[in-house]
RORO-584611 format. One record per residue (C-alpha): residue in three letters; y negated, x, z negated. Coordinates in nm, 4 decimals, m for minus. Example, Ala and Ser with C-alpha at 12.3 -4.5 7.8 and 13.67 -1.06 7.14 Angstrom:
2
REC  rest        py        px        pz
REC   ala    0.4500    1.2300   m0.7800
REC   ser    0.1060    1.3670   m0.7140
This chain:
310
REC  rest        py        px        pz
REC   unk  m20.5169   13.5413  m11.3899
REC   unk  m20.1396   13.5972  m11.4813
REC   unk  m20.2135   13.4112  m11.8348
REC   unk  m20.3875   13.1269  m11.6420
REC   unk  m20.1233   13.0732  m11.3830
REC   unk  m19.8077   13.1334  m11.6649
REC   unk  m20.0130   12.8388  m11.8891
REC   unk  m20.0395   12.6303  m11.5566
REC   unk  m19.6508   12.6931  m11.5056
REC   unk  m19.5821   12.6599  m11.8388
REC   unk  m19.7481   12.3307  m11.9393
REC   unk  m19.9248   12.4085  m12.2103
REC   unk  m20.0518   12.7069  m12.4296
REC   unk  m19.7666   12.7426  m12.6165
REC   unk  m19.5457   12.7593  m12.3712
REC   unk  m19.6915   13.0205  m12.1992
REC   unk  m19.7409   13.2467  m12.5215
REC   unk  m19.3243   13.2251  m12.5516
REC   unk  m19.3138   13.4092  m12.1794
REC   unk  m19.5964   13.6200  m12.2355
REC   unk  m19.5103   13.6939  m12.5593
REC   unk  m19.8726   13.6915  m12.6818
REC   unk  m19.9916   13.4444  m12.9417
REC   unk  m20.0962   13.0850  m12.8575
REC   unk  m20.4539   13.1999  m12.9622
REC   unk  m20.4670   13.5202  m12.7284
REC   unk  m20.3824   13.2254  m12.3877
REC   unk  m20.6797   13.0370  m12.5284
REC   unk  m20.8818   13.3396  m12.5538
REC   unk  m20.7724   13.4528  m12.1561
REC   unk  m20.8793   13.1366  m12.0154
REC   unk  m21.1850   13.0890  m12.2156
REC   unk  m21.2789   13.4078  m12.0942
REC   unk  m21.2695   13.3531  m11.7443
REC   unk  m21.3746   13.0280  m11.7267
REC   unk  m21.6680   13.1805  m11.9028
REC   unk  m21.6787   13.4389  m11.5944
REC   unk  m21.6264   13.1933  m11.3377
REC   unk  m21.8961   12.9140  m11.4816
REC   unk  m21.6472   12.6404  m11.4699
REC   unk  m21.3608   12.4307  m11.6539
REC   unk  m21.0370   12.5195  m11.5255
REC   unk  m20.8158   12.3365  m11.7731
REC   unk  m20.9125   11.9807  m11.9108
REC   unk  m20.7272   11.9638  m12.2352
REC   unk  m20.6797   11.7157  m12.5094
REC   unk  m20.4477   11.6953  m12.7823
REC   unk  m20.1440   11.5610  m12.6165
REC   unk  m20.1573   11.7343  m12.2450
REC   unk  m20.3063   11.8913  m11.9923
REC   unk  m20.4291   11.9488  m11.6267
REC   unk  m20.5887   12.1141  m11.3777
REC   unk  m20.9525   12.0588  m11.2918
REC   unk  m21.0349   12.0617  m10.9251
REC   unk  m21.1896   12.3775  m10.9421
REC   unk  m20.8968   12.4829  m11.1636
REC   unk  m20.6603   12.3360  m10.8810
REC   unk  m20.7507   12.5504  m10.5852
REC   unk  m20.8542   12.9084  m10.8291
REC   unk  m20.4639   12.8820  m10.9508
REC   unk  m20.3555   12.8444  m10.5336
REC   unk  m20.5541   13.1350  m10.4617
REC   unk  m20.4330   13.3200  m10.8218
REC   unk  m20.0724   13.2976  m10.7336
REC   unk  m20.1339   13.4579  m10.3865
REC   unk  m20.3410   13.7609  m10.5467
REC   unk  m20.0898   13.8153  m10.8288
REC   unk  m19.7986   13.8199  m10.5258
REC   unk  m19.9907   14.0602  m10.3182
REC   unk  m20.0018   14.2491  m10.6310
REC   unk  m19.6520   14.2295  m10.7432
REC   unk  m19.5849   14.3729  m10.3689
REC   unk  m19.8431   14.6263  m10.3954
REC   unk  m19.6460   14.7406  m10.7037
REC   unk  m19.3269   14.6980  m10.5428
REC   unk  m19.4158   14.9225  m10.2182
REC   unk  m19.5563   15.2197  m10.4401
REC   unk  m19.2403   15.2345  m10.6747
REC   unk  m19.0528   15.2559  m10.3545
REC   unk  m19.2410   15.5103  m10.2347
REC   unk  m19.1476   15.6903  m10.5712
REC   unk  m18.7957   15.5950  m10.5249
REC   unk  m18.7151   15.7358  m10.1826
REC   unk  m18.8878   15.9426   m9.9031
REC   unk  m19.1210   15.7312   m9.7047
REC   unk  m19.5110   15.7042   m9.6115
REC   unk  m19.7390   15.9006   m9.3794
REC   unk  m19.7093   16.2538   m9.4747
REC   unk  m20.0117   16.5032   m9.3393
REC   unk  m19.9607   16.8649   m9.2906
REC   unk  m20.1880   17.1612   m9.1851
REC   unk  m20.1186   17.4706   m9.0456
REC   unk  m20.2259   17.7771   m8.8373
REC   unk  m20.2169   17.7077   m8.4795
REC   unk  m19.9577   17.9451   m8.3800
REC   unk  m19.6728   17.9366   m8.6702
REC   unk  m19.7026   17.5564   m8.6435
REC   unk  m19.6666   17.5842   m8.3268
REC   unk  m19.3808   17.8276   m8.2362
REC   unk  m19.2342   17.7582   m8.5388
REC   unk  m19.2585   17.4529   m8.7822
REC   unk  m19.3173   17.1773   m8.5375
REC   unk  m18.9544   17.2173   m8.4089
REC   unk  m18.8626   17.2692   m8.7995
REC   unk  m18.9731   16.8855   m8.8431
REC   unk  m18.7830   16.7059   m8.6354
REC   unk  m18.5064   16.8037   m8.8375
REC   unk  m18.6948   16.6805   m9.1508
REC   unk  m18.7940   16.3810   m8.9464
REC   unk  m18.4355   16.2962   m8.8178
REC   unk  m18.3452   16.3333   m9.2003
REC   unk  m18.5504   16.1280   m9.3473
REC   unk  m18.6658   15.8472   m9.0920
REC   unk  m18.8840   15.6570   m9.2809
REC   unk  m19.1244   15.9231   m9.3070
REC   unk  m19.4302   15.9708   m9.0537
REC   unk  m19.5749   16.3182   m8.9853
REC   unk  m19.8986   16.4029   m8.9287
REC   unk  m19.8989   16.7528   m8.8335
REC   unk  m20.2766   16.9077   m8.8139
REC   unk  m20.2572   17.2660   m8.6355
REC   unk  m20.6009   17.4613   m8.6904
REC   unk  m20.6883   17.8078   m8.7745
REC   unk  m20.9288   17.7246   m9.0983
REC   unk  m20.8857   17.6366   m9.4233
REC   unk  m20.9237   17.3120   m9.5020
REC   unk  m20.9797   17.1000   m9.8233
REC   unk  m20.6524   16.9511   m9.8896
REC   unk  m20.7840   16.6560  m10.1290
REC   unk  m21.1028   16.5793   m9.9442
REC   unk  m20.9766   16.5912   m9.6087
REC   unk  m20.6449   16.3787   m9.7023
REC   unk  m20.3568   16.6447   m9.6512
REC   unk  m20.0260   16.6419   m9.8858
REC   unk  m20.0131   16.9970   m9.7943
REC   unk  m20.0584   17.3593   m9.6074
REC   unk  m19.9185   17.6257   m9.4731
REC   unk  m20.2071   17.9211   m9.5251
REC   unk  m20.2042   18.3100   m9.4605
REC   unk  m20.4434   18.4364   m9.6396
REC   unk  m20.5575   18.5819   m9.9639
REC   unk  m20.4923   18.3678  m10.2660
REC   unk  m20.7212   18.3001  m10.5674
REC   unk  m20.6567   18.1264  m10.9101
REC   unk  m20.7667   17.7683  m10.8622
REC   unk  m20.5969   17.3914  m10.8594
REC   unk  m20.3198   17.4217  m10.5881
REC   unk  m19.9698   17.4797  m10.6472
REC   unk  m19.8335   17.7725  m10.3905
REC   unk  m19.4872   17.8747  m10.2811
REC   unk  m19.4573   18.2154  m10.0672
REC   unk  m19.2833   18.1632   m9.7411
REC   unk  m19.1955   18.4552   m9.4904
REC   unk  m19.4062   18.7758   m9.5289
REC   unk  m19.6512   18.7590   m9.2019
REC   unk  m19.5285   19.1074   m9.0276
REC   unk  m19.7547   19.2084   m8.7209
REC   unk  m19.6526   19.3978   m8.3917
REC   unk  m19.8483   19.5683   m8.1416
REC   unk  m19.7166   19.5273   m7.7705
REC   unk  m19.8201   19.5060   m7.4234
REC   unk  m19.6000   19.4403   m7.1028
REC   unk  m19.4145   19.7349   m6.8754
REC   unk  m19.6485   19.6632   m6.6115
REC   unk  m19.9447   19.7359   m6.8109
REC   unk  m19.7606   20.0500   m7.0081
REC   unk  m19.6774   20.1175   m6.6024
REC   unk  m20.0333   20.1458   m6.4885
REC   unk  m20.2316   20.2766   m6.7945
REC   unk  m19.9821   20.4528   m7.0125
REC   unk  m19.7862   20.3992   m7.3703
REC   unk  m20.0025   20.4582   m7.6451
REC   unk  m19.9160   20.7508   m7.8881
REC   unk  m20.0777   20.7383   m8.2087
REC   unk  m20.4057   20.4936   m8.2890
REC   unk  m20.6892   20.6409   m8.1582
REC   unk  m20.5044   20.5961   m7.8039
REC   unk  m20.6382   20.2464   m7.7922
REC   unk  m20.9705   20.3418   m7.7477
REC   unk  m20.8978   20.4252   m7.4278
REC   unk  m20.6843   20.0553   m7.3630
REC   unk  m20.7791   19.6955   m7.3437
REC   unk  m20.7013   19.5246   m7.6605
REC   unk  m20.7432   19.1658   m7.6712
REC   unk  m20.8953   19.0048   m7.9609
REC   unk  m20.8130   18.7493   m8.1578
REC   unk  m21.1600   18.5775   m8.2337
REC   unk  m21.0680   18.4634   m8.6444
REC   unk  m21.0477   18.8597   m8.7044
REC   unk  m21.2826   18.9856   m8.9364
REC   unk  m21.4802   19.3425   m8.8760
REC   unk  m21.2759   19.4957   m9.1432
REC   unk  m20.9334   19.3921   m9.0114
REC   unk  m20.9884   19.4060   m8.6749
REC   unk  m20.7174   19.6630   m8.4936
REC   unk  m20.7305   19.8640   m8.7978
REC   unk  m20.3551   20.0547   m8.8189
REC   unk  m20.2569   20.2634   m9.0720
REC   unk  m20.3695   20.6243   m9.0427
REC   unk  m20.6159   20.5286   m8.8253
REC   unk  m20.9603   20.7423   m8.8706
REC   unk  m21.2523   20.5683   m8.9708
REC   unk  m21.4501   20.7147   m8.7176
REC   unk  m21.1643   20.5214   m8.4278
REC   unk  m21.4041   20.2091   m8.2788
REC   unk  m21.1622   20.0330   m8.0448
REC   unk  m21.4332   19.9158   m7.7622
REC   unk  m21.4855   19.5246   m7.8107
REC   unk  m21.2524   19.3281   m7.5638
REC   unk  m21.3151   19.1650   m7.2044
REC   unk  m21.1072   18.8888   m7.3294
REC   unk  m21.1158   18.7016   m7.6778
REC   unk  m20.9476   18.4221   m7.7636
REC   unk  m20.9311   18.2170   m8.1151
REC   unk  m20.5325   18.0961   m8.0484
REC   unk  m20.2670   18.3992   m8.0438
REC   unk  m20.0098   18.2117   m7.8059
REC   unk  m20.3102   18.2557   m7.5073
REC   unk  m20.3596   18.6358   m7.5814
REC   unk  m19.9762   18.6592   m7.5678
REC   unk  m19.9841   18.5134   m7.2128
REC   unk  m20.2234   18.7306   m7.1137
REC   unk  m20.0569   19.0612   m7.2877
REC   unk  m19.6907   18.8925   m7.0830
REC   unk  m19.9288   18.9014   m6.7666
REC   unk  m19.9808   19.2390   m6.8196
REC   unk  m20.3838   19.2474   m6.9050
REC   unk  m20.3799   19.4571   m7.1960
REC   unk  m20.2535   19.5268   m7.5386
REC   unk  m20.2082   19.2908   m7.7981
REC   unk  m20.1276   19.2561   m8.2323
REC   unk  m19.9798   18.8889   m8.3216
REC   unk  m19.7303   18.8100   m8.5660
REC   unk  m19.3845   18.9577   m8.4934
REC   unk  m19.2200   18.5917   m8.5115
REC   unk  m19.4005   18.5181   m8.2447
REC   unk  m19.3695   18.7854   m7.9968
REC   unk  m18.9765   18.8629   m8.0957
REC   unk  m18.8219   18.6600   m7.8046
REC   unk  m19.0174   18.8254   m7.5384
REC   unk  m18.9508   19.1601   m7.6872
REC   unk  m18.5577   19.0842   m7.7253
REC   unk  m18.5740   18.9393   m7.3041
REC   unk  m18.7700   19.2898   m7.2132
REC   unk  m19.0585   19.1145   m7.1338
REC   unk  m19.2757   19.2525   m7.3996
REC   unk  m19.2507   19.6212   m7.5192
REC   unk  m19.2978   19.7412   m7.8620
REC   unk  m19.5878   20.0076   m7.9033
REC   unk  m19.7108   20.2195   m8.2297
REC   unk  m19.4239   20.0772   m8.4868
REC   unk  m19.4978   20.3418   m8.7373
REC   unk  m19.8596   20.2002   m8.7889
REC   unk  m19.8381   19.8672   m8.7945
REC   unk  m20.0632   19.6831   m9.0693
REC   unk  m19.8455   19.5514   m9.3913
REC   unk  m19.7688   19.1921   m9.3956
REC   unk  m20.0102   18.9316   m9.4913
REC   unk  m19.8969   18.7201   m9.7352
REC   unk  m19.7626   18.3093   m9.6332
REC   unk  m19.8285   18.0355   m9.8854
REC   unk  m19.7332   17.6633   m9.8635
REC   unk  m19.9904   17.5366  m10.1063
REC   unk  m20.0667   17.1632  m10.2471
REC   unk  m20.2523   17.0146  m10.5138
REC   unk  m20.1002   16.9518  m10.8253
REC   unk  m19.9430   16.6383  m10.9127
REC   unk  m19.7650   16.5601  m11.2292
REC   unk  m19.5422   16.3110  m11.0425
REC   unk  m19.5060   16.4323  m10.6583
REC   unk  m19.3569   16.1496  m10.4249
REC   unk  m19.0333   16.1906  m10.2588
REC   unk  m19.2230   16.2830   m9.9313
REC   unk  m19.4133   16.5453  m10.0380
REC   unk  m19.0857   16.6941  m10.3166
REC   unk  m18.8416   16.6802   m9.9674
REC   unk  m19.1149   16.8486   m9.7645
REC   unk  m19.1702   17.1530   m9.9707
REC   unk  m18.7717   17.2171  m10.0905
REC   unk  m18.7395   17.1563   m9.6892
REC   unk  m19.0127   17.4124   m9.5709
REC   unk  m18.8875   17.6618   m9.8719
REC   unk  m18.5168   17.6478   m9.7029
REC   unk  m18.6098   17.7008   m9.4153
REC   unk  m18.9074   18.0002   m9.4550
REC   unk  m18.9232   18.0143   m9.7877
REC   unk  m18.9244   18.4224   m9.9450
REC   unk  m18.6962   18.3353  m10.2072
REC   unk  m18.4890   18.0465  m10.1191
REC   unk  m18.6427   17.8422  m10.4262
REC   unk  m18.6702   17.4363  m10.4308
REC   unk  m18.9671   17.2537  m10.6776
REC   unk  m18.6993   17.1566  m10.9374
REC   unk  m18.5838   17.5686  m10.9909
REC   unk  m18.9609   17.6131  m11.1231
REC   unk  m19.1770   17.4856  m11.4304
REC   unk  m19.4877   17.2793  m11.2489
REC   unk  m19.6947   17.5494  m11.4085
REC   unk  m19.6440   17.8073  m11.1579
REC   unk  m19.9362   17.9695  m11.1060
REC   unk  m20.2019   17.7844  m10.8709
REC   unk  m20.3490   17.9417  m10.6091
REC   unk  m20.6735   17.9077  m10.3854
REC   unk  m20.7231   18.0427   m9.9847
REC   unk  m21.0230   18.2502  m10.0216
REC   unk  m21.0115   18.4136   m9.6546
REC   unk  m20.7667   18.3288   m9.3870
REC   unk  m20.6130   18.5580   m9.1449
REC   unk  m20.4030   18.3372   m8.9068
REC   unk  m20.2840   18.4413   m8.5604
């Protein structure tokens, strides 16, 4: 089409080769081949001149508008390349996203403001290519496989309950305690992590909860309305524990940390969205302080194979 229209332009075959810098030969060939694929003359030609068919008339209107809508189809994704702009989409579990990286992106979003977040809060994993995401924040255990990950905070746990609860059933000394306590569960647990603390016997069963719940900020409100004891991440109960609201319980057998990953597939070339995201997310919880230029692309890539999000 771009021969066609430049020979159209142009006047004649030779003409157009000069622009094109192809050989006079090579514009015959173009146009013979697609007026071969459209079934019709689009050039009447004779020794001295030539012109535009009818056909060839209203195929080089509708030519020029394709090869513009083109040209601005280039345009739009080299600016996209050239600054931070687009719809970026983002997943997360429920309760960091909520307590703690949606306020983070209005700071991203007032610095860059021709970005648009999507911002997906759900407690599974989800396939980042299939499912359209640029990337995730995941705590869980990580596997070899095709996504890049950076570690963010370590995921610390705390066990607490409110004074009016501690008032009315009693503070908790050591693990098997709870047995005799409402514990609230969080409903993504697995049998193997559920309230297991360290030292803990194997033979301790903590009796299954009156009150499960699959989003940690709801079995916080009911631990703060004094119902029972809960475990959630320590970055999310800290505020109520600082205010008195909340009291600490069983510090010495706490679980370790989980680990925190942002993860996101592997791009040779990553826009400027996605490259301000991730130094932005790193700065802000990132374990080490690092930004995607201080490491080689080939860091190893890393896979959620179970998620433990609270």
């Amino acid at each position: 089409m771009e021969v066609f229209v430049t020979a159209v332009d142009a006047g004649s075959f030779t003409a157009a080769a000069e622009r094109l810098d192809i050989s006079s030969v090579m514009v015959g060939k173009h146009i013979q081949e697609l007026e071969q694929h459209l079934g019709a003359r689009l050039l009447a030609r004779t020794t001295r001149r030539q012109s535009l068919t009818e056909i060839g008339a209203h195929y080089a209107e509708q030519c020029r508008a394709i090869l513009a809508q083109v040209a601005a189809a280039d345009a739009s994704a080299e600016a996209m390349r050239a600054s931070p702009r687009g719809r970026l989409r983002i997943t997360a579990p429920v309760s960091f996203g909520a307590q703690w990286l949606a306020p983070a992106m209005t700071e991203y979003l007032e610095r860059y403001p021709e970005v648009t977040l999507e911002l997906e809060l759900i407690d599974r994993i989800v396939d980042l290519v299939d499912e359209g995401f640029d990337a995730a924040i995941r705590i869980a255990t990580l596997d070899d496989s095709t996504l890049v990950a950076h570690p963010l905070w370590p995921f610390k746990m705390m066990i607490v309950a409110a004074p009016e609860y501690l008032a009315r059933h009693g503070m908790p000394r050591k693990p098997a305690d709870l047995v005799k306590h409402r514990c609230l569960d969080y409903s993504h647990w697995s049998k193997t992590i559920r309230w297991r603390l360290k030292g803990m016997d194997d033979d301790v069963v903590i009796p299954a909860s009156r009150l499960r719940c699959n989003n940690g900020l709801a079995l916080k409100r009911a631990a703060l309305a004094g119902f029972g004891i809960v475990m959630q991440a320590e970055m999310m109960l800290r505020e109520d524990v600082q205010a008195g609201r909340l009291v600490p319980l069983l510090q010495g057998y706490i679980p370790d940390a989980r680990e925190m990953n942002l993860v996101y597939p592997r791009d040779r070339r990553p826009t400027p969205k996605l490259t301000t995201f991730v130094n932005f997310i790193l700065s802000r919880f990132g374990k080490t302080g690092d930004k995607i230029g201080d490491r080689p692309t080939s860091v190893p890539t890393l896979n959620c194979r179970r998620i433990v999000s609270y």
